[in-house]
N, C-alpha and C positions, 0 to 999 in steps of 0.2 A: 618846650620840647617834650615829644613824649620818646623817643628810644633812649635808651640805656649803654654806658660805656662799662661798668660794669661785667667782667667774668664771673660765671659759676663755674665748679666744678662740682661733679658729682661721683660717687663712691657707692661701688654695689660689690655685694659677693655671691659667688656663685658653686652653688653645691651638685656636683655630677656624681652621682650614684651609678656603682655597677657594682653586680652580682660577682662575691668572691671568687665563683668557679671559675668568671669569663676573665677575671684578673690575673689571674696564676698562670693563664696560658695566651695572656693577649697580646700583641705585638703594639708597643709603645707606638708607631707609626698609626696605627687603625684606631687607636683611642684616642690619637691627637687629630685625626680627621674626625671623627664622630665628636670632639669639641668644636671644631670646626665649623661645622653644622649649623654651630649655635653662636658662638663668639667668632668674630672677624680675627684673623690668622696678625699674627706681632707682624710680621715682614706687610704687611694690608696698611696697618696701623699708622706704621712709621712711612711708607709710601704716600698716604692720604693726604693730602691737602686742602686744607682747610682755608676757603676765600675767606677774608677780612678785609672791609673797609673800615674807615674813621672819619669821626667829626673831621670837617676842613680839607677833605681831600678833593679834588677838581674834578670835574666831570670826567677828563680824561684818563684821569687815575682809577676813577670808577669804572670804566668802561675796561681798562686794561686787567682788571681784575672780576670783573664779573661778566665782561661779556657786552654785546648789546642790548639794551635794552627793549622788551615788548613792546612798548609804547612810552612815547615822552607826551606829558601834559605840560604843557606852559600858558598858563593864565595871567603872568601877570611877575609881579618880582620873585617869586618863588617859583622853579623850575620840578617837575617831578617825575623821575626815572620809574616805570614801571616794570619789576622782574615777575618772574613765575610768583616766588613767596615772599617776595618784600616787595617795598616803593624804599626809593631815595629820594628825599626832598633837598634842595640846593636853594642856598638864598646867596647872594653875592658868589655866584659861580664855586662854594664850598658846600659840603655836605652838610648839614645844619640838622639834618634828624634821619631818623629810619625806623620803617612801622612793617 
């Protein structure tokens, strides 16, 4: 199998600089939009969802979660879901990899 059940997470910090002057007189609203700009808004965040399939989920399972697939390939005992940026390969009607 080549896909990965495996999570990462990752951790970055982000430094925004502004000039004292515009500080002293800036409206807490207008600096949180000009963050904005750059970082996705908490209320985005917590809204977003995020698809996740797993090993051994059913074609149907898949489908209800991703969507249709572009093209299905079937050659043979292995079945393969083609998406925009992945494939899902299916052996005994279960998810068995993802590349």
């Amino acid at each position: 199998m080549h896909g990965s059940t495996r999570q990462v997470r990752y951790m970055a910090t982000l430094r925004f600089e502004f000039p004292s002057r515009d500080l002293a007189s800036a409206d807490p609203a207008s600096i949180e939009k000009t963050i904005e700009t750059i970082v996705l808004p908490q209320s985005e965040v917590a809204a977003a969802s995020t698809k996740t399939i797993s090993l051994g989920q059913t074609p149907e399972q898949v489908k209800a979660i991703l969507g249709e697939p572009e093209k299905i390939v079937n050659p043979g005992p292995k079945i393969t879901y083609i998406y925009k940026d992945m494939k899902v390969i299916f052996q005994d009607s279960k998810v068995a990899d993802v590349q």
